[in-house]
LUMSELUM-164907 format. One record per residue (C-alpha): residue number from 1; residue in three letters; x, y, z; chain. Coordinates in nm, 4 decimals. Example, Ala and Ser with C-alpha at 12.3 -4.5 7.8 and 13.67 -1.06 7.14 Angstrom:
residues 2
  num  residuo         x         y         z  cadena
    1      ALA    1.2300   -0.4500    0.7800       A
    2      SER    1.3670   -0.1060    0.7140       A
This chain:
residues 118
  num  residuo         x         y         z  cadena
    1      UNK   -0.8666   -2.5621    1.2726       A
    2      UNK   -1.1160   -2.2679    1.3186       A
    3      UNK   -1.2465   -2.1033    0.9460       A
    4      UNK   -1.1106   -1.7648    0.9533       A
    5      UNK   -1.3650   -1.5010    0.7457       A
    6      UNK   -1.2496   -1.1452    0.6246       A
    7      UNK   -1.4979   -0.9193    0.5574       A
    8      UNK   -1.2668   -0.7712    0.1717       A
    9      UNK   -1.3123   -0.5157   -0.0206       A
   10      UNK   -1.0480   -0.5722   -0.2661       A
   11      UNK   -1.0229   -0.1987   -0.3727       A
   12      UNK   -0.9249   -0.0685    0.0104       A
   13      UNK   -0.5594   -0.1383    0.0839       A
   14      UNK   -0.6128   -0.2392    0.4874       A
   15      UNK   -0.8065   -0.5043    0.3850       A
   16      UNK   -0.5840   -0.5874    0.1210       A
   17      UNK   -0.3012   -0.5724    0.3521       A
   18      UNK   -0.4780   -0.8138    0.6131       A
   19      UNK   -0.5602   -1.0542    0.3801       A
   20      UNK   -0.2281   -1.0989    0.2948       A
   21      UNK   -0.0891   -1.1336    0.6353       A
   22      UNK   -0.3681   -1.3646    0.6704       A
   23      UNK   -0.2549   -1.5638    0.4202       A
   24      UNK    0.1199   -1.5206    0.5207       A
   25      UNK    0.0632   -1.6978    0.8727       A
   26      UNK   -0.0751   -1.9711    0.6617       A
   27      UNK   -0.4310   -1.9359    0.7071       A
   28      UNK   -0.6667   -1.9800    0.3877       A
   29      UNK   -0.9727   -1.7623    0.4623       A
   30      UNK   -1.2784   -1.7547    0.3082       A
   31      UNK   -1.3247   -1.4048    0.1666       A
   32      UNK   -1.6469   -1.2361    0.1304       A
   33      UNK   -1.6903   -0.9398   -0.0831       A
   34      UNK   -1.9040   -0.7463    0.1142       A
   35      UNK   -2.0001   -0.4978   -0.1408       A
   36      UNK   -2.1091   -0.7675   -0.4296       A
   37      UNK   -2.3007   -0.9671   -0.1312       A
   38      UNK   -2.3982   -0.7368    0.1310       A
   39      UNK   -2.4342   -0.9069    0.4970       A
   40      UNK   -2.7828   -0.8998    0.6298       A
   41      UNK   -2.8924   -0.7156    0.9255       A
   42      UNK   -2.8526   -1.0389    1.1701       A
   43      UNK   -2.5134   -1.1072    1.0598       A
   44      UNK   -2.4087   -0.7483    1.1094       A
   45      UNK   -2.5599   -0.8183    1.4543       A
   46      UNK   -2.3575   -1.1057    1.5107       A
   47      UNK   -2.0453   -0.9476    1.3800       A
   48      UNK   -2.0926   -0.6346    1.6273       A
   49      UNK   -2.1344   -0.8638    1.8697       A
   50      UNK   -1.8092   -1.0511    1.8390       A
   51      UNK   -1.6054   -0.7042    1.7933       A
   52      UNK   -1.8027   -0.5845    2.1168       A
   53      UNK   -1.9291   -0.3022    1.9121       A
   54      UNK   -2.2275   -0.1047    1.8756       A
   55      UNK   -2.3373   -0.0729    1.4824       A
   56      UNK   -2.2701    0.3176    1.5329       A
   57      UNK   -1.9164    0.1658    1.5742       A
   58      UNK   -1.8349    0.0221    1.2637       A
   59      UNK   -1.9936    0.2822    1.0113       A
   60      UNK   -1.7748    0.4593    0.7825       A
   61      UNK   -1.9496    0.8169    0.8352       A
   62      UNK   -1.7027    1.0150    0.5687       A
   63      UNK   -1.8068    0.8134    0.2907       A
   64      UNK   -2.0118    1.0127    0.0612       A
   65      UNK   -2.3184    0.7902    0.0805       A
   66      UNK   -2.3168    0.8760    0.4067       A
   67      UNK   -2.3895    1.2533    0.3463       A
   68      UNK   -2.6379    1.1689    0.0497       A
   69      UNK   -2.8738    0.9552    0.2823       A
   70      UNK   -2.8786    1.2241    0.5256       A
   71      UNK   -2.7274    1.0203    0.8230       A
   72      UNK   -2.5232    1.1740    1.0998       A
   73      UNK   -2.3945    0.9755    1.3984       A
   74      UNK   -2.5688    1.1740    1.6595       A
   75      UNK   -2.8983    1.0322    1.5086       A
   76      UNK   -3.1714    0.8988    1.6978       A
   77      UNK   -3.1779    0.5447    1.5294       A
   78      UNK   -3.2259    0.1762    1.6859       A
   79      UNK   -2.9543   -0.0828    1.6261       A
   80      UNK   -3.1803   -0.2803    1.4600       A
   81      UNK   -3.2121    0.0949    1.2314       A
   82      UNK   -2.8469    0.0925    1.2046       A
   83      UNK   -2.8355   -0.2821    1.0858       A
   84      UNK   -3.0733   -0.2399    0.8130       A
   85      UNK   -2.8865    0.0710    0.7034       A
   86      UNK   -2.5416   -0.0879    0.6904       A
   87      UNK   -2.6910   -0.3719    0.5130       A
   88      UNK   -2.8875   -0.2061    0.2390       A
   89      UNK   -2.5371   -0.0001    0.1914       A
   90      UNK   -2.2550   -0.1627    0.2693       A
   91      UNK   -1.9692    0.0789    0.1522       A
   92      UNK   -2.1143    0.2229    0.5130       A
   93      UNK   -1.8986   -0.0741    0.6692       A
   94      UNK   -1.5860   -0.0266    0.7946       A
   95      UNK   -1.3188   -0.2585    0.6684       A
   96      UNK   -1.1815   -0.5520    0.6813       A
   97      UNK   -1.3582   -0.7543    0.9077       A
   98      UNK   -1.2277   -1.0913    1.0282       A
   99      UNK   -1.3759   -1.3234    1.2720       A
  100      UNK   -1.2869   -1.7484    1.3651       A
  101      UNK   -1.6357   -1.7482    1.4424       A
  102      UNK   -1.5877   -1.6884    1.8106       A
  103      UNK   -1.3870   -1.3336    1.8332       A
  104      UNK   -1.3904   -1.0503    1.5305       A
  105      UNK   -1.1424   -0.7738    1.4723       A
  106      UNK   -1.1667   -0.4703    1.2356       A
  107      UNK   -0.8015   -0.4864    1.0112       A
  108      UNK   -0.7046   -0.1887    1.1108       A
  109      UNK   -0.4058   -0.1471    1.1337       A
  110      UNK   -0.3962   -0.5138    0.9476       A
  111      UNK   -0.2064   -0.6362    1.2587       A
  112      UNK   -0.5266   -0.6465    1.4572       A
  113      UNK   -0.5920   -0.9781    1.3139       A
  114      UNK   -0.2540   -1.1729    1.4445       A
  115      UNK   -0.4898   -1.1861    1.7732       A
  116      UNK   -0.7462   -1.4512    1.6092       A
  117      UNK   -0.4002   -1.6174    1.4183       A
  118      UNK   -0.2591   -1.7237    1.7090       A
């Protein structure tokens, strides 16, 4: 059977919400708290890479670190820029994030994930 991750913030009520239909089609996933251990730049790689995404993709732009650091989406950065970004602040991330290791979906809405369940 394939590992299912989920990118959780316990605090935000999508991923909350995914996890538990996660759990409800009988999957056990291994939960990683993003904000306690942030992912590194290559795994954010990866991770855009399975959601087909560019890093620009997956920030979280209203969140008020966002506005202290100075960032805007229309900036002139490098992926690689982005990656070390999202890593050094993860709250940046949008969430949840689930992947089988193959294929990644962002839990929103929660049902997103029933396409990596089945």
């Amino acid at each position: 059977m394939t590992m299912i991750k989920i990118y959780h913030n316990p605090r935000c009520s999508k991923s909350r919400e995914t996890l538990k239909l996660i759990r409800e089609y009988g999957t056990q996933p291994e939960i990683i708290e993003y904000l306690k251990v942030a992912p590194t730049p290559e795994e954010l790689k990866n991770l855009c890479r399975l959601l087909g995404k560019k890093p620009i993709e997956i920030i979280r732009a209203k969140e008020k670190v966002f506005q202290e650091l100075g960032l805007s989406l229309d900036d002139n950065r490098s992926d690689e820029e982005w990656f070390k970004i999202l890593s050094t602040n993860p709250v940046l991330i949008e969430r949840p994030i689930v992947t089988d290791g193959q294929r990644a979906v962002i839990g929103r809405p929660p049902e997103a994930v029933l396409e990596l369940l089945k």
